[in-house]
C-alpha positions, -999 to +999 in steps of 0.1 A: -679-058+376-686-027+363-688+004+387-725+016+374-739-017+370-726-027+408-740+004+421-770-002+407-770-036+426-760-023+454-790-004+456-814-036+448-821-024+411-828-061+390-813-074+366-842-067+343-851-027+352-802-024+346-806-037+316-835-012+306-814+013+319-783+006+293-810-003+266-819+030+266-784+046+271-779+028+236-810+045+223-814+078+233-788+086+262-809+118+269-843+099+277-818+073+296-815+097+322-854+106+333-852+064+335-820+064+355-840+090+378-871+069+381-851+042+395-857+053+429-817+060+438-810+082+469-803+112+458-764+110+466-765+080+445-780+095+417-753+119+412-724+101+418-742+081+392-751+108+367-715+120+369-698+085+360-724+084+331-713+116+321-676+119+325-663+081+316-684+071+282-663+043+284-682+029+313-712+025+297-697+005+263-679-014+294-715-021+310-732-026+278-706-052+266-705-067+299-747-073+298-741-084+263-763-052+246-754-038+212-728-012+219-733-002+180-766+015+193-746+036+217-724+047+187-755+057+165-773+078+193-739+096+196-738+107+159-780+116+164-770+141+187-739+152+170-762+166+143 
């Protein structure tokens, strides 16, 4: 399973409110995180979180895939804020 998406679980997050999460990481990775902090993560969490987000992209094509989301999104939000 995929480290972001098992710490999520791990922390009683459903199903439903992960896969908004990596919705909107395929949509606008910036707003993504104000979601990821609503979540209600302890704040250790959060970070450790943020930082895999931020550091390993690769994660979150590996979580998108794995939840069966469109990684293509992801791909057209990164050339957005390439601009």
């Amino acid at each position: 399973m995929n480290p972001i998406i098992a710490m999520l679980k791990e922390n009683n997050i459903s199903d439903e409110q992960i896969s908004d999460v990596f919705e909107a990481l395929t949509q606008n990775p910036l707003a993504a995180m104000a979601t990821i902090g609503q979540l209600g993560l302890p704040q250790e969490q959060l970070q450790l979180l943020m930082g895999q987000v931020m550091q390993n992209p690769m994660l979150i094509k590996e979580a998108v895939e794995e939840l069966g989301l469109d990684f293509s999104k992801v791909e057209a939000a990164k050339e957005q804020l390439n601009k």
